[in-house]
C-alpha positions in Angstrom: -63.5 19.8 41.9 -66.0 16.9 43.0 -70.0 17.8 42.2 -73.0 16.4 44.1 -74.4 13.0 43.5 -77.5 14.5 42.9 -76.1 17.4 40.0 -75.5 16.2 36.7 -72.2 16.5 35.7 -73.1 18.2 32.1 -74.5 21.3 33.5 -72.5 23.6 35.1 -75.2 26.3 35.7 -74.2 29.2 38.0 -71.1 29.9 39.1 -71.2 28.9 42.9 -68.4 30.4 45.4 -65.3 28.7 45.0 -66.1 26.9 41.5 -63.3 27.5 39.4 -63.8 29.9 36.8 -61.7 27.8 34.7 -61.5 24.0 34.1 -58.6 21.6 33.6 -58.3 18.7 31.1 -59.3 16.0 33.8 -62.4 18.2 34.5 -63.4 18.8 30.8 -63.4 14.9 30.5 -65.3 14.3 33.3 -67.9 16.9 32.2 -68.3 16.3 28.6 -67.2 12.2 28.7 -65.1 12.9 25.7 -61.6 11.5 25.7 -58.6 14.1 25.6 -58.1 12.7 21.9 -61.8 13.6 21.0 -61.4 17.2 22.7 -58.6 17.9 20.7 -60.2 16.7 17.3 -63.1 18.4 18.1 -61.0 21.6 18.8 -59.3 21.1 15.3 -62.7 20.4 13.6 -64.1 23.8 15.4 -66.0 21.7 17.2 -65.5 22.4 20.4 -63.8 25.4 22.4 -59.9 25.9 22.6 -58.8 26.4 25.5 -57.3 29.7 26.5 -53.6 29.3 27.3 -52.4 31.0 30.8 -48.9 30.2 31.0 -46.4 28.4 28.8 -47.6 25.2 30.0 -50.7 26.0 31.4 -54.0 26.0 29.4 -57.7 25.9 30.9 -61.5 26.0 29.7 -64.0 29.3 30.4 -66.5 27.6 32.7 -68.8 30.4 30.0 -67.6 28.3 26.5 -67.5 25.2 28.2 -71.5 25.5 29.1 -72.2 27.1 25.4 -70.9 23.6 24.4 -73.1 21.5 26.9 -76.2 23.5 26.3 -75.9 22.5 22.1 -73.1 19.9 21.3 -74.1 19.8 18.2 -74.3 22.9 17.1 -71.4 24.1 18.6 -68.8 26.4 16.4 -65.9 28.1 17.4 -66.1 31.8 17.0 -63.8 32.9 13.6 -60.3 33.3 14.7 -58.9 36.6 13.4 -55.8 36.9 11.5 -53.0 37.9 12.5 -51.1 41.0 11.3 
């Protein structure tokens, strides 16, 4: 995925045609300018959104939880998980 010069890279806004509805790794660092380490402490901390797993190997980022993130970094909290029965 390669955005405009002119949009900035932190705001996803509305979901153009085409624009993935989910985002890989590479794009999640190039969005938020964390490194892959950072995204994954974050995660841990509850600090930032998990991603949601599609495959065995395959895991992605809502373009939805990744903007709730942009729009207040710091105030970000990951929804309570429930347990599991």
């Amino acid at each position: 995925m390669q955005l405009e010069h002119h949009v900035n890279p932190r705001e996803l806004g509305p979901q153009p045609v085409g624009a993935p509805a989910f985002f890989r790794m590479a794009d999640v660092i190039r969005i938020t300018a964390l490194s892959r380490a950072t995204v994954y402490r974050r995660i841990a901390e509850g600090k930032f959104p998990p991603p949601v797993h599609l495959g065995v190997r395959a895991c992605r980022w809502p373009r939805a939880a990744l903007q709730q993130w942009i729009e207040d970094p710091e105030r970000y909290s990951n929804p309570p998980e429930s347990p599991m029965a």
